[in-house]
N, CA, C, O and CB atoms as a CASP TS submission, in Angstrom:
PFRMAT TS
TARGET T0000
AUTHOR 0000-0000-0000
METHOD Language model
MODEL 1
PARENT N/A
ATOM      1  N   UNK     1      10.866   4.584  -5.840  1.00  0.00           N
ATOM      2  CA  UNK     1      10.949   4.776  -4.407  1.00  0.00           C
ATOM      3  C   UNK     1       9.610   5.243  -3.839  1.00  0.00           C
ATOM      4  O   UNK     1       9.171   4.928  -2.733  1.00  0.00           O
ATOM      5  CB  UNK     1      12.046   5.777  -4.073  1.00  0.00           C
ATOM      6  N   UNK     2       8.916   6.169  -4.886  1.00  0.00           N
ATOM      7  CA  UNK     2       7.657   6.836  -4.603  1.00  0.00           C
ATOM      8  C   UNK     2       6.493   5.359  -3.812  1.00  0.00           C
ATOM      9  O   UNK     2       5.780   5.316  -2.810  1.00  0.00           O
ATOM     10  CB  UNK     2       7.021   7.624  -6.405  1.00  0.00           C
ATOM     11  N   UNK     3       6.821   4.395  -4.864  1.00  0.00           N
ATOM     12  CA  UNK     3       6.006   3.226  -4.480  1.00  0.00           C
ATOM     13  C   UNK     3       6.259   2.405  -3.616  1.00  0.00           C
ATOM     14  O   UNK     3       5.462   1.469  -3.687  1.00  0.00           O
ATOM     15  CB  UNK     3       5.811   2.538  -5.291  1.00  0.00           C
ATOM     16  N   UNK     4       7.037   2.282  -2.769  1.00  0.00           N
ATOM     17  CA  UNK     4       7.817   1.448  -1.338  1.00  0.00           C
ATOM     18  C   UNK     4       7.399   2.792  -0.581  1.00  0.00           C
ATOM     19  O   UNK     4       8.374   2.882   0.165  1.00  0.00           O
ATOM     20  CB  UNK     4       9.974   0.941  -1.343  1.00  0.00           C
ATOM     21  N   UNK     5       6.892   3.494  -0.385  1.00  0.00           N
ATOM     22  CA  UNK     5       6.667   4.731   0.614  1.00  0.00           C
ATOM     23  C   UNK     5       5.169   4.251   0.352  1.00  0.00           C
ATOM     24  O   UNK     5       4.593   3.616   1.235  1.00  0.00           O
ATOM     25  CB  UNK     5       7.259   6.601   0.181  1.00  0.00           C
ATOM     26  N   UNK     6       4.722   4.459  -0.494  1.00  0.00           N
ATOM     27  CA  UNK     6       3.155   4.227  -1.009  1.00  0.00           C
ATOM     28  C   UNK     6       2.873   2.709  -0.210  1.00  0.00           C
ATOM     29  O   UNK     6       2.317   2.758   0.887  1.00  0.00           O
ATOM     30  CB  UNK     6       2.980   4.102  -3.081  1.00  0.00           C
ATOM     31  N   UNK     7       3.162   1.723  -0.630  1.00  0.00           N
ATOM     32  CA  UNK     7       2.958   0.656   0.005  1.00  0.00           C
ATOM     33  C   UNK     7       3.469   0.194   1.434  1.00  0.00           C
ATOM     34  O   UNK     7       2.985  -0.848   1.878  1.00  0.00           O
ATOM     35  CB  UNK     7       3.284  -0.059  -0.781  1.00  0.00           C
ATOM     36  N   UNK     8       4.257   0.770   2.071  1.00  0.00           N
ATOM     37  CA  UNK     8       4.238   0.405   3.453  1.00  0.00           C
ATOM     38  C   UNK     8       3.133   1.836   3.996  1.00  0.00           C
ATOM     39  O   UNK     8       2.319   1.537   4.870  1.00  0.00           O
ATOM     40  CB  UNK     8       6.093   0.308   4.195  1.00  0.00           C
ATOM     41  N   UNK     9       3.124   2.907   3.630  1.00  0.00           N
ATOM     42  CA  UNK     9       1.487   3.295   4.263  1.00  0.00           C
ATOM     43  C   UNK     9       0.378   2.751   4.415  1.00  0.00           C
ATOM     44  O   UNK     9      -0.366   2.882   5.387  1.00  0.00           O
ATOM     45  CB  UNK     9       0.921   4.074   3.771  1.00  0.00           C
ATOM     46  N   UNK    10       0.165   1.964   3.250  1.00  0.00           N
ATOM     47  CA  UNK    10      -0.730   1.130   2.886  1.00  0.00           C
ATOM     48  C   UNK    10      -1.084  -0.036   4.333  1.00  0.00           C
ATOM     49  O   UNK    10      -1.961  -0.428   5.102  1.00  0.00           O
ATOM     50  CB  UNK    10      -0.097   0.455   1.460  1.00  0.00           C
ATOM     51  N   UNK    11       0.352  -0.169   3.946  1.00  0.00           N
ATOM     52  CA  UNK    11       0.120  -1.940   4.547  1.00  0.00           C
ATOM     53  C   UNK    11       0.235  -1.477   6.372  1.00  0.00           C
ATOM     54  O   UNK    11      -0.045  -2.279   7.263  1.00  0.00           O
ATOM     55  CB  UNK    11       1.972  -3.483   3.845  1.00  0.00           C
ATOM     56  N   UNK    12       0.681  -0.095   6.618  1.00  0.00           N
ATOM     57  CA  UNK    12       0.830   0.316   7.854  1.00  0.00           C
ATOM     58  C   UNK    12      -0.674   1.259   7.890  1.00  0.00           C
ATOM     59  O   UNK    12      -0.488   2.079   8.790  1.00  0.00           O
ATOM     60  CB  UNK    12       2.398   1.125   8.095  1.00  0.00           C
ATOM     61  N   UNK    13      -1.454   1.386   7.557  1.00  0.00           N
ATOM     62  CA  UNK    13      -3.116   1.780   7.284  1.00  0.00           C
ATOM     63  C   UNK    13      -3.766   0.471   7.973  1.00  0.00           C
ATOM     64  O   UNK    13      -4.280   0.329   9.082  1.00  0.00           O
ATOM     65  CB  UNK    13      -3.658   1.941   5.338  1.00  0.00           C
ATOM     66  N   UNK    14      -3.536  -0.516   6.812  1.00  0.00           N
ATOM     67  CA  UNK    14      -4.858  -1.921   7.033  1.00  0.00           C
ATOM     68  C   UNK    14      -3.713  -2.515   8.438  1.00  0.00           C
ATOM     69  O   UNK    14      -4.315  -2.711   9.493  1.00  0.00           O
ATOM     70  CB  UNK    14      -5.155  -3.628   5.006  1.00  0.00           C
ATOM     71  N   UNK    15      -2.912  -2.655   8.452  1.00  0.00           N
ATOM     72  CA  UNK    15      -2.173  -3.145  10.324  1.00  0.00           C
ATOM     73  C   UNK    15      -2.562  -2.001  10.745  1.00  0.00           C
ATOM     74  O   UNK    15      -1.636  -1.289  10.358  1.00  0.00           O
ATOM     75  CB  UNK    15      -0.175  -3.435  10.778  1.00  0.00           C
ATOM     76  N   UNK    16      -3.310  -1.305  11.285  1.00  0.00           N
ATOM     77  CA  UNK    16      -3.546  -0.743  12.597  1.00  0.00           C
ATOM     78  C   UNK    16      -5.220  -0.390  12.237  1.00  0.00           C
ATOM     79  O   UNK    16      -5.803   0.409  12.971  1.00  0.00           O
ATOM     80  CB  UNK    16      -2.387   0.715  13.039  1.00  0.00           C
ATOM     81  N   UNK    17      -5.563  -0.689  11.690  1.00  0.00           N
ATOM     82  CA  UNK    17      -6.849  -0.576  11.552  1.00  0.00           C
ATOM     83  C   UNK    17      -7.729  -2.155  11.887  1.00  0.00           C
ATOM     84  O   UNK    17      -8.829  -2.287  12.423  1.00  0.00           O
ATOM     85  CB  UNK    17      -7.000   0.020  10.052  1.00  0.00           C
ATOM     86  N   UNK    18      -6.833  -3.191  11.376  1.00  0.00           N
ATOM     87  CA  UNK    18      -6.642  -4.499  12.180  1.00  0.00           C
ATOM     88  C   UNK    18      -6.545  -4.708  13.124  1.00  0.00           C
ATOM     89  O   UNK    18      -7.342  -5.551  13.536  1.00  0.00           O
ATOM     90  CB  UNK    18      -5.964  -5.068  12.075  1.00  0.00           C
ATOM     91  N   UNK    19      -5.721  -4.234  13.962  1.00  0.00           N
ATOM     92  CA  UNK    19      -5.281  -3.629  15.266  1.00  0.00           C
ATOM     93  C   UNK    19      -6.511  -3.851  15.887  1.00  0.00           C
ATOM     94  O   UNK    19      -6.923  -4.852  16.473  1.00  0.00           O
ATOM     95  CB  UNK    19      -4.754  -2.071  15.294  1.00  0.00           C
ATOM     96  N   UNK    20      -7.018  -2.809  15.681  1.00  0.00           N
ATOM     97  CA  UNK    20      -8.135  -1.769  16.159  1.00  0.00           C
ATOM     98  C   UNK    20      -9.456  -2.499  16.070  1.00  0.00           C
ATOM     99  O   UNK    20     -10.206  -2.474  17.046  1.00  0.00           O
ATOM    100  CB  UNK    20      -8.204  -0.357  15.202  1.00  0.00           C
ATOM    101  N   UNK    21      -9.832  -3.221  14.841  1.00  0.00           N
ATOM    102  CA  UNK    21     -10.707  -4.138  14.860  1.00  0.00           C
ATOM    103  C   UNK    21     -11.130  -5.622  15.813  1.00  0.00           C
ATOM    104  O   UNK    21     -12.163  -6.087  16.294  1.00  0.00           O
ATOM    105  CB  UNK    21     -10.481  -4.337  13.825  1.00  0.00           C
ATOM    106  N   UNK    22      -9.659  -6.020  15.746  1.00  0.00           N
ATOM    107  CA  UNK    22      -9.155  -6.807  16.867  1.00  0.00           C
ATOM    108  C   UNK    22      -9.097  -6.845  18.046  1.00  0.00           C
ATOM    109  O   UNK    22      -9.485  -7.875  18.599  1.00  0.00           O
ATOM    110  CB  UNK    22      -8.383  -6.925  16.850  1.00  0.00           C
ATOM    111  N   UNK    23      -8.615  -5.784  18.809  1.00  0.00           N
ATOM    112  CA  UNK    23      -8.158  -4.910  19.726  1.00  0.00           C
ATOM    113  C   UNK    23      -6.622  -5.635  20.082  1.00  0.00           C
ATOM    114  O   UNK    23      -6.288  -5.783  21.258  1.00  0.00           O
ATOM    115  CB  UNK    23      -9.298  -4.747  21.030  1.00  0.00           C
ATOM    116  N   UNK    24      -5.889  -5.990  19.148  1.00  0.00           N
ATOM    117  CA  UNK    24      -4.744  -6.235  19.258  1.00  0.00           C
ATOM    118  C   UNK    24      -3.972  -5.237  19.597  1.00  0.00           C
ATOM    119  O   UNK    24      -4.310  -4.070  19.794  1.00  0.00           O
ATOM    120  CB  UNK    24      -4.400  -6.736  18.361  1.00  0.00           C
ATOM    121  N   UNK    25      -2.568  -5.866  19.687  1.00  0.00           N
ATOM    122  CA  UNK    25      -1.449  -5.433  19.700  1.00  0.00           C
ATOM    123  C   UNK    25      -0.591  -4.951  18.016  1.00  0.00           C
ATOM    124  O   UNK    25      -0.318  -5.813  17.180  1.00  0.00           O
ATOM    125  CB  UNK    25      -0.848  -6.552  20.521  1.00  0.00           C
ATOM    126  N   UNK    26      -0.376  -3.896  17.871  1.00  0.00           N
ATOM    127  CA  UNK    26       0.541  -3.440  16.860  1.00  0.00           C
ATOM    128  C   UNK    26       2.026  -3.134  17.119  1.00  0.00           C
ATOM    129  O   UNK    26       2.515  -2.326  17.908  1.00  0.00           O
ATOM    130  CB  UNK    26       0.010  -2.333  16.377  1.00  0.00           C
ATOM    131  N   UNK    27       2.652  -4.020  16.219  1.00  0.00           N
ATOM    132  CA  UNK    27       3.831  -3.699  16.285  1.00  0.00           C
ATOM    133  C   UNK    27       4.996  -3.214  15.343  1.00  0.00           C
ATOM    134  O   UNK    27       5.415  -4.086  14.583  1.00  0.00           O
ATOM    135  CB  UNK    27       4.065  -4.471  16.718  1.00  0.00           C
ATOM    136  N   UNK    28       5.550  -2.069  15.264  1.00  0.00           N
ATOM    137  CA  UNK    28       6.486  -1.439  14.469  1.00  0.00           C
ATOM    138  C   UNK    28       7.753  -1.401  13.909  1.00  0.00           C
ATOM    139  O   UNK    28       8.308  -0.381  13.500  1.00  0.00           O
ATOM    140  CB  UNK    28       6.520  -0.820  14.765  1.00  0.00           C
ATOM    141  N   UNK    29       8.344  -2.877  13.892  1.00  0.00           N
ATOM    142  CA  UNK    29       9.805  -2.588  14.158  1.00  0.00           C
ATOM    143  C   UNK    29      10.606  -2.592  12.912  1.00  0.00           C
ATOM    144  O   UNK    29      10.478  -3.512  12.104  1.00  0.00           O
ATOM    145  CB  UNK    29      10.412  -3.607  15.122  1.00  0.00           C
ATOM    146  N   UNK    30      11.889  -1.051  12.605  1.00  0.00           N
ATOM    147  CA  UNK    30      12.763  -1.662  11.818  1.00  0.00           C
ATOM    148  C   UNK    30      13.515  -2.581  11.685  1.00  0.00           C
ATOM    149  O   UNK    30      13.967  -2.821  12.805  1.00  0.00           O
ATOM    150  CB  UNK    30      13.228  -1.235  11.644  1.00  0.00           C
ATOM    151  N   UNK    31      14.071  -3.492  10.706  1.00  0.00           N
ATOM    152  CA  UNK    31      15.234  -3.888  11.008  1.00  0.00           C
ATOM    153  C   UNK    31      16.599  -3.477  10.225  1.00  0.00           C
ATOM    154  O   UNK    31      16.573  -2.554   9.410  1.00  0.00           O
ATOM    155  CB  UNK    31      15.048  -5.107  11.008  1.00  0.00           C
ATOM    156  N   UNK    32      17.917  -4.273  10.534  1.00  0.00           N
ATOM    157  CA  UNK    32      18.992  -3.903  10.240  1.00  0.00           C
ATOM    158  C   UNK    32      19.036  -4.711   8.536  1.00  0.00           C
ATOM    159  O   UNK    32      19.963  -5.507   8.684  1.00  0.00           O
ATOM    160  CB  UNK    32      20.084  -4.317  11.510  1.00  0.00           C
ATOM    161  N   UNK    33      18.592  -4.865   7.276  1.00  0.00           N
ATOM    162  CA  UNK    33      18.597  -5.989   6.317  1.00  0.00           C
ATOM    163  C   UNK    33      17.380  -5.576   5.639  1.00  0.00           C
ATOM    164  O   UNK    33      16.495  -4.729   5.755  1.00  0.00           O
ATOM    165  CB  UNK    33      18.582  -7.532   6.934  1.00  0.00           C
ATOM    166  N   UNK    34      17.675  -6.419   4.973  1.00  0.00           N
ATOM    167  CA  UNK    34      16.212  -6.109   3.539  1.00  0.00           C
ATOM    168  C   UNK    34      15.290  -7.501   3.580  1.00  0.00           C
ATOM    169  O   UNK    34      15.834  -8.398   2.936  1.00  0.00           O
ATOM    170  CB  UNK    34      17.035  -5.986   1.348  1.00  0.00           C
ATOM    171  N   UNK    35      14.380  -7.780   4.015  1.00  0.00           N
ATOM    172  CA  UNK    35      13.399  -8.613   4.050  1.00  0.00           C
ATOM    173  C   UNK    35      11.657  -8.362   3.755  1.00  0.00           C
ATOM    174  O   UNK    35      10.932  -7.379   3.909  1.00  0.00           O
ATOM    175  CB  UNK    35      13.646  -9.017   5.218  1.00  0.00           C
ATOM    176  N   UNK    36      11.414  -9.730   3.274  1.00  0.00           N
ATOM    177  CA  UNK    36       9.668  -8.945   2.030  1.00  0.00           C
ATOM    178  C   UNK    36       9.424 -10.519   2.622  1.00  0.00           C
ATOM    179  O   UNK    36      10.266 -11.366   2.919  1.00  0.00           O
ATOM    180  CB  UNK    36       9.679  -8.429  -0.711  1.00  0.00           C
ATOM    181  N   UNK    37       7.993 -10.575   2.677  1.00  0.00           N
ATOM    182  CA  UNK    37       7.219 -11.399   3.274  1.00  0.00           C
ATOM    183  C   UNK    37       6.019 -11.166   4.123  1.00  0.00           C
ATOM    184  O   UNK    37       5.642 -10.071   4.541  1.00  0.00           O
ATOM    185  CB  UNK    37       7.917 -11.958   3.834  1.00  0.00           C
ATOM    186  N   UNK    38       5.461 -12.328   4.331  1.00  0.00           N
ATOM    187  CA  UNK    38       4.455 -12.910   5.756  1.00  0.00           C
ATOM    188  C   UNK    38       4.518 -13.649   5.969  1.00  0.00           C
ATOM    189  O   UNK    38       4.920 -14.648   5.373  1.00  0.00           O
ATOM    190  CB  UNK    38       3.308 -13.019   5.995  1.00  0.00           C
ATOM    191  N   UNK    39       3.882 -13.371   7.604  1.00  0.00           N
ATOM    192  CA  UNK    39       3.769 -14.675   8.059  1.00  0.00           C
ATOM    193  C   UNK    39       2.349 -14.905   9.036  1.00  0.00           C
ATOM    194  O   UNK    39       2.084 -14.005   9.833  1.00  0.00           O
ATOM    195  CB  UNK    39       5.153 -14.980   8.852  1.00  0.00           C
ATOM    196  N   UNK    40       1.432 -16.131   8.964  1.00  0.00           N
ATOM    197  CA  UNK    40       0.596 -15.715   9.482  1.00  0.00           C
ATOM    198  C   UNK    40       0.650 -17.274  10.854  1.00  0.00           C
ATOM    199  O   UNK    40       0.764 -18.462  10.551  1.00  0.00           O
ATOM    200  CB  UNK    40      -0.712 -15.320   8.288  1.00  0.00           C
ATOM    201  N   UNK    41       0.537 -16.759  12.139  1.00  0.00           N
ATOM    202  CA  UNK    41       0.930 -18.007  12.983  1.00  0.00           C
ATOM    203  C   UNK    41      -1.127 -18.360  13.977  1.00  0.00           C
ATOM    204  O   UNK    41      -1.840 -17.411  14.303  1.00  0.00           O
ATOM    205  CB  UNK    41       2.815 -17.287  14.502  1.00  0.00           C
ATOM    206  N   UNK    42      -1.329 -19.095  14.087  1.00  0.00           N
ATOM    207  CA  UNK    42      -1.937 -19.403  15.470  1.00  0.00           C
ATOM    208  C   UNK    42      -1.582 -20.931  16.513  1.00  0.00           C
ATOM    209  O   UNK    42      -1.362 -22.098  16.190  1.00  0.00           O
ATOM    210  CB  UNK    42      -3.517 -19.408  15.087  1.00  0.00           C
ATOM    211  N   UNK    43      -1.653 -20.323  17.684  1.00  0.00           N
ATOM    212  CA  UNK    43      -1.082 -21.182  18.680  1.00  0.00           C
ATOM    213  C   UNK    43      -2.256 -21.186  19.645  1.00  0.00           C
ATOM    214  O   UNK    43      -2.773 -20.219  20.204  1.00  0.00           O
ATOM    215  CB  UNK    43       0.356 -20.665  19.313  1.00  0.00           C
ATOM    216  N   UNK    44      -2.536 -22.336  19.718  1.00  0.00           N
ATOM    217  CA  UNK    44      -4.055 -22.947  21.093  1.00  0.00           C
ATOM    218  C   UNK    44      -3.467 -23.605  22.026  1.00  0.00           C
ATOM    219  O   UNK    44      -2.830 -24.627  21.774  1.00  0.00           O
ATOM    220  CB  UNK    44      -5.430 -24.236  20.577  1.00  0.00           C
ATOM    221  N   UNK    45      -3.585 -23.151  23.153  1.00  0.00           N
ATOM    222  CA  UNK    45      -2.670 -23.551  24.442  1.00  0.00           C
ATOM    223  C   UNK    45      -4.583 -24.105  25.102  1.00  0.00           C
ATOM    224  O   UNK    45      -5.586 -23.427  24.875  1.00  0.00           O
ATOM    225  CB  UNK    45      -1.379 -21.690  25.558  1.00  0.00           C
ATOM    226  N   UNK    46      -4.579 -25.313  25.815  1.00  0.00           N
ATOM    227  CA  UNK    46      -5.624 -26.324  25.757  1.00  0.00           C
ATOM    228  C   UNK    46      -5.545 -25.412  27.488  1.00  0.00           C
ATOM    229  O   UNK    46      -6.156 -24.409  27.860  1.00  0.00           O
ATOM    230  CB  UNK    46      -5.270 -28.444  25.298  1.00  0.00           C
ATOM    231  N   UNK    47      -4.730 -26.114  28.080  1.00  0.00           N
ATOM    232  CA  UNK    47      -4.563 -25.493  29.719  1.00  0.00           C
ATOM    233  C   UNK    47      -5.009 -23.994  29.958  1.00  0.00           C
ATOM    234  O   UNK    47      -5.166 -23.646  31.128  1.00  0.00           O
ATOM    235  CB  UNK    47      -2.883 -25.501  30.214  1.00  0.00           C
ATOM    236  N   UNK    48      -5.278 -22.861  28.703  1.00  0.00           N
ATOM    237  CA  UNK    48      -6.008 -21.886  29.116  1.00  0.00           C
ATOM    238  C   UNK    48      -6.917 -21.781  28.635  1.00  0.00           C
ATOM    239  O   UNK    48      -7.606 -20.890  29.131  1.00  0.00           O
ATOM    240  CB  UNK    48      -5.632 -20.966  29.140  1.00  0.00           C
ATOM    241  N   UNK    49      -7.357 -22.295  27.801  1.00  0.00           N
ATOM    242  CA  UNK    49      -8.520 -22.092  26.555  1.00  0.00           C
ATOM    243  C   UNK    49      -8.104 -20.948  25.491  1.00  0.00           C
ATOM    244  O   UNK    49      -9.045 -20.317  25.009  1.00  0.00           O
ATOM    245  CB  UNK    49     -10.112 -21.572  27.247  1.00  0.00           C
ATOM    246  N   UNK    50      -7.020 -20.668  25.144  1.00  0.00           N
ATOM    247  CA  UNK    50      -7.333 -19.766  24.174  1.00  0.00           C
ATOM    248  C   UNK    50      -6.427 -19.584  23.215  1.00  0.00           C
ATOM    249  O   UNK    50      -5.469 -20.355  23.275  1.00  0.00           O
ATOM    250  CB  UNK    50      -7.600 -18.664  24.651  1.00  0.00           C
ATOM    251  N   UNK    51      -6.428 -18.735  22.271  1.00  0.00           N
ATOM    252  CA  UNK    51      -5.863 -19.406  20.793  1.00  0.00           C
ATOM    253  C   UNK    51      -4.721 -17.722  20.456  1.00  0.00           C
ATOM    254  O   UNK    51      -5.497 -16.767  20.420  1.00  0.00           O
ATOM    255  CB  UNK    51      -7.740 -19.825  19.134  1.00  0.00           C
ATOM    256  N   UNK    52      -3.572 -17.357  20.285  1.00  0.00           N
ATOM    257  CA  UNK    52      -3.093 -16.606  20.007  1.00  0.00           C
ATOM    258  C   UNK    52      -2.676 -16.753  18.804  1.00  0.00           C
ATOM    259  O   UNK    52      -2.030 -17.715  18.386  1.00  0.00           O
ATOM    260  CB  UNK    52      -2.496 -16.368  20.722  1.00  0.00           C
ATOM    261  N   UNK    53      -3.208 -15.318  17.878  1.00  0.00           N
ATOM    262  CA  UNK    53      -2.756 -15.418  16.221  1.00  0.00           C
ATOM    263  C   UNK    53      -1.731 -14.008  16.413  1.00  0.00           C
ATOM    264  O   UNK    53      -1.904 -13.070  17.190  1.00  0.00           O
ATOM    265  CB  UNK    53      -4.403 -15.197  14.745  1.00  0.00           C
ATOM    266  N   UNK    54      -0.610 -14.218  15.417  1.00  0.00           N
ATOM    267  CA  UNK    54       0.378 -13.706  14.907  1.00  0.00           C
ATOM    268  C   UNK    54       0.310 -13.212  13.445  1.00  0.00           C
ATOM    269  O   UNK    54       0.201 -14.140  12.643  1.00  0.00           O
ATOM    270  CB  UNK    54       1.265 -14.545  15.102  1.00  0.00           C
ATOM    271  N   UNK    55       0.345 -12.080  12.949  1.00  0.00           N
ATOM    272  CA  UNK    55       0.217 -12.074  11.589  1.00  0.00           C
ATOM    273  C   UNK    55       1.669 -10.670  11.347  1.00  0.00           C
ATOM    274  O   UNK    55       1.900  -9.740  12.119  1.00  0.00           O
ATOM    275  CB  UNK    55      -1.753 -11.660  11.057  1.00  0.00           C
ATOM    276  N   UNK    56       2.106 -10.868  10.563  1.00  0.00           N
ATOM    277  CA  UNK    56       3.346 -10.387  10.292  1.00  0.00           C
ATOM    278  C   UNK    56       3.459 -10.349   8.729  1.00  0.00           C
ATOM    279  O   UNK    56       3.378 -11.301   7.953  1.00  0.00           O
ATOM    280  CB  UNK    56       4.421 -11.247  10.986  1.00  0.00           C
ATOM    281  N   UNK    57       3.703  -8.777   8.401  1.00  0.00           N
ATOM    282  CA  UNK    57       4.136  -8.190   6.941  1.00  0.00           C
ATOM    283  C   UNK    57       5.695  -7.632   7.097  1.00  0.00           C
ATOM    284  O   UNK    57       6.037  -7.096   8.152  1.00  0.00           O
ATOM    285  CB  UNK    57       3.010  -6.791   6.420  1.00  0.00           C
ATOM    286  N   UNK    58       6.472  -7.763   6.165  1.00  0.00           N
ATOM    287  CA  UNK    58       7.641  -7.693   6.336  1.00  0.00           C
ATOM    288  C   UNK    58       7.728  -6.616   4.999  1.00  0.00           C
ATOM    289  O   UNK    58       6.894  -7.099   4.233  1.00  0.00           O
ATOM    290  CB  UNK    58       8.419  -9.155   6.426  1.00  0.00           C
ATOM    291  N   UNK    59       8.281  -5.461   4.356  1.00  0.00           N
ATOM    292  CA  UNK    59       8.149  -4.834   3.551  1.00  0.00           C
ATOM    293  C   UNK    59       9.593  -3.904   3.297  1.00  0.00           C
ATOM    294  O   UNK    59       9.525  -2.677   3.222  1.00  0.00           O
ATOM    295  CB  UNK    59       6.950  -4.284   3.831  1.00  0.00           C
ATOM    296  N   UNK    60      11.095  -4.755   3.156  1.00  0.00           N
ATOM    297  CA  UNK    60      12.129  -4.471   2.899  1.00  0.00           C
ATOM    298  C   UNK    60      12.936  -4.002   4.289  1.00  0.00           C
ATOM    299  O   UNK    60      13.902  -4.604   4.756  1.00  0.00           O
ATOM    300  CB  UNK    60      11.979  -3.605   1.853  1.00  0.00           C
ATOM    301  N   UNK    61      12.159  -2.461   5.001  1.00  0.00           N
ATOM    302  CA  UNK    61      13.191  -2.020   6.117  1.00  0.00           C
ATOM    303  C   UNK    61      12.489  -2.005   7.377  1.00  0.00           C
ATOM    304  O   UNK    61      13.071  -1.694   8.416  1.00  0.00           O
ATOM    305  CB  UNK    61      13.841  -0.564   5.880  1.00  0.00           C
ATOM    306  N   UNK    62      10.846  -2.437   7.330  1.00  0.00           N
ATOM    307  CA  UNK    62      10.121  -2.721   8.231  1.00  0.00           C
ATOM    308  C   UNK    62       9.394  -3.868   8.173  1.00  0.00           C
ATOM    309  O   UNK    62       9.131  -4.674   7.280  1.00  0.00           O
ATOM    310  CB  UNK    62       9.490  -1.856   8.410  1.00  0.00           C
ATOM    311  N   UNK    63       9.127  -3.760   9.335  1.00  0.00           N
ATOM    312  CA  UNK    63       7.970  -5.529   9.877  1.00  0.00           C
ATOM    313  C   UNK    63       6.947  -5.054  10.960  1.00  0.00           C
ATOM    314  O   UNK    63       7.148  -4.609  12.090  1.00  0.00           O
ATOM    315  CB  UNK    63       9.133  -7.197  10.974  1.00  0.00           C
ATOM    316  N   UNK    64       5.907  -5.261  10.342  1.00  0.00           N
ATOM    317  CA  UNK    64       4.524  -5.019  11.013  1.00  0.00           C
ATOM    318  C   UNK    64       3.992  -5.950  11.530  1.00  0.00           C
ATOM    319  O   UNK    64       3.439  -6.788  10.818  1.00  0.00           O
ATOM    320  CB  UNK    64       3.589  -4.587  10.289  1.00  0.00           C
ATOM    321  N   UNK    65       4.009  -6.113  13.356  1.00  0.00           N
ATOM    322  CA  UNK    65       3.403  -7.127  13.504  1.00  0.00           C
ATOM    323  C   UNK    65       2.313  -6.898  14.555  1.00  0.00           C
ATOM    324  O   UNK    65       2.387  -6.164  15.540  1.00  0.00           O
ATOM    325  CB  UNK    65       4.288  -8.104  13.746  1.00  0.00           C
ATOM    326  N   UNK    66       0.823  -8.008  13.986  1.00  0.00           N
ATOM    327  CA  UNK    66      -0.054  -7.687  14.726  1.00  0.00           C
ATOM    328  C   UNK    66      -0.472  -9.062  15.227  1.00  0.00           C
ATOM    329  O   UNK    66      -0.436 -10.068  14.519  1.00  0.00           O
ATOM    330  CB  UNK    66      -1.011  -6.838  14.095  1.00  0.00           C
ATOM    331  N   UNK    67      -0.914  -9.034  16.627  1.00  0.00           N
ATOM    332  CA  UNK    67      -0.947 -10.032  17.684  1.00  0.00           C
ATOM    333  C   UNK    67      -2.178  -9.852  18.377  1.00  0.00           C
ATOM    334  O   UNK    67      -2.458  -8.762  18.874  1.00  0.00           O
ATOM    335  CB  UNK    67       0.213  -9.952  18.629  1.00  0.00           C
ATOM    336  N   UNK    68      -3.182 -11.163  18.471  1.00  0.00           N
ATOM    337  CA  UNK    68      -4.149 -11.051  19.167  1.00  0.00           C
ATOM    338  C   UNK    68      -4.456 -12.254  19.646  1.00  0.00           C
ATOM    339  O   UNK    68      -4.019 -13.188  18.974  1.00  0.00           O
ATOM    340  CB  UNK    68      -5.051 -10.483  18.607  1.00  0.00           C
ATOM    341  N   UNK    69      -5.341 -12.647  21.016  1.00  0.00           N
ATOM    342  CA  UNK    69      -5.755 -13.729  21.869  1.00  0.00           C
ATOM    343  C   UNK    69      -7.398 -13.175  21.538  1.00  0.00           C
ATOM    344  O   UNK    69      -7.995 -12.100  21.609  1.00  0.00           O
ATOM    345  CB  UNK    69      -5.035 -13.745  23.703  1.00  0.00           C
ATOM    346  N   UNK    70      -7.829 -15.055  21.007  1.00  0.00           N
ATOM    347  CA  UNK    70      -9.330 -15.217  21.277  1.00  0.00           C
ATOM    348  C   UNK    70      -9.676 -16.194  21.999  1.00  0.00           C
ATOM    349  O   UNK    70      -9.362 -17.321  21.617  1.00  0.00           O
ATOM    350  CB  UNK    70     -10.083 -15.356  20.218  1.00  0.00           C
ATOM    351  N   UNK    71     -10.424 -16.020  23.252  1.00  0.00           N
ATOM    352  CA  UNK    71     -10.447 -16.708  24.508  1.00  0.00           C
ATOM    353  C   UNK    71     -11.530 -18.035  24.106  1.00  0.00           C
ATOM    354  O   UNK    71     -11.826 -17.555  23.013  1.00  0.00           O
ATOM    355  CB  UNK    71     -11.008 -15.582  25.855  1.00  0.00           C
ATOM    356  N   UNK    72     -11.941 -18.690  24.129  1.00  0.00           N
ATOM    357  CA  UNK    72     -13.106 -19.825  23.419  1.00  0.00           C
ATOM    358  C   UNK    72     -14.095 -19.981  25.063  1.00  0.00           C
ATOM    359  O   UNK    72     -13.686 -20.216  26.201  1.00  0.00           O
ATOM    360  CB  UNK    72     -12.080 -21.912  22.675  1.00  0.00           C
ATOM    361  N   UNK    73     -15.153 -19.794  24.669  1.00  0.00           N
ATOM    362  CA  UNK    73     -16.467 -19.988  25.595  1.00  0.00           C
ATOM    363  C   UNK    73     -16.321 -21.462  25.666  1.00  0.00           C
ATOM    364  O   UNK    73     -16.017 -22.393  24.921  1.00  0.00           O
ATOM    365  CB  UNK    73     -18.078 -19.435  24.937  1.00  0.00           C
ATOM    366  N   UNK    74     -16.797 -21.186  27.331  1.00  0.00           N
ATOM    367  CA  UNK    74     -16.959 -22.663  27.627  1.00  0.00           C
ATOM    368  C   UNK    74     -18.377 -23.633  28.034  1.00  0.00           C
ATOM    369  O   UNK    74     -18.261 -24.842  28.236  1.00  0.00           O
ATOM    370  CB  UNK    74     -16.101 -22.770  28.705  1.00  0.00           C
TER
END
């Protein structure tokens, strides 16, 4: 158990320090279920110029998700 406490600090350390590097959005949420994973998304919408990435750790009773927009020079 010591090590599921150990590793979502971890992984809740490098997500908000990501965050922060980024200047994203962090997000915290429990859920109701046991789920382990990632997921990593980007979406480029042409009509604004800019590209939104999704990156998501899932670690049994939480899901860390961090969200950021990079605008592209024109």
């Amino acid at each position: 158990m010591i090590e599921f406490f150990t590793l979502t600090f971890i992984a809740l350390v490098v997500a908000f320090l990501l965050a922060a590097y980024k200047g994203a959005n962090l997000i915290i949420s429990p859920i109701m279920g046991v789920l382990l994973g990632g997921l990593y998304d980007r979406t480029y919408y042409e009509d604004e110029e800019v590209t939104d990435h999704t990156l998501q750790v899932s670690l049994l009773f939480v899901v860390f998700t961090v969200k950021w927009e990079v605008y592209d020079a024109v």
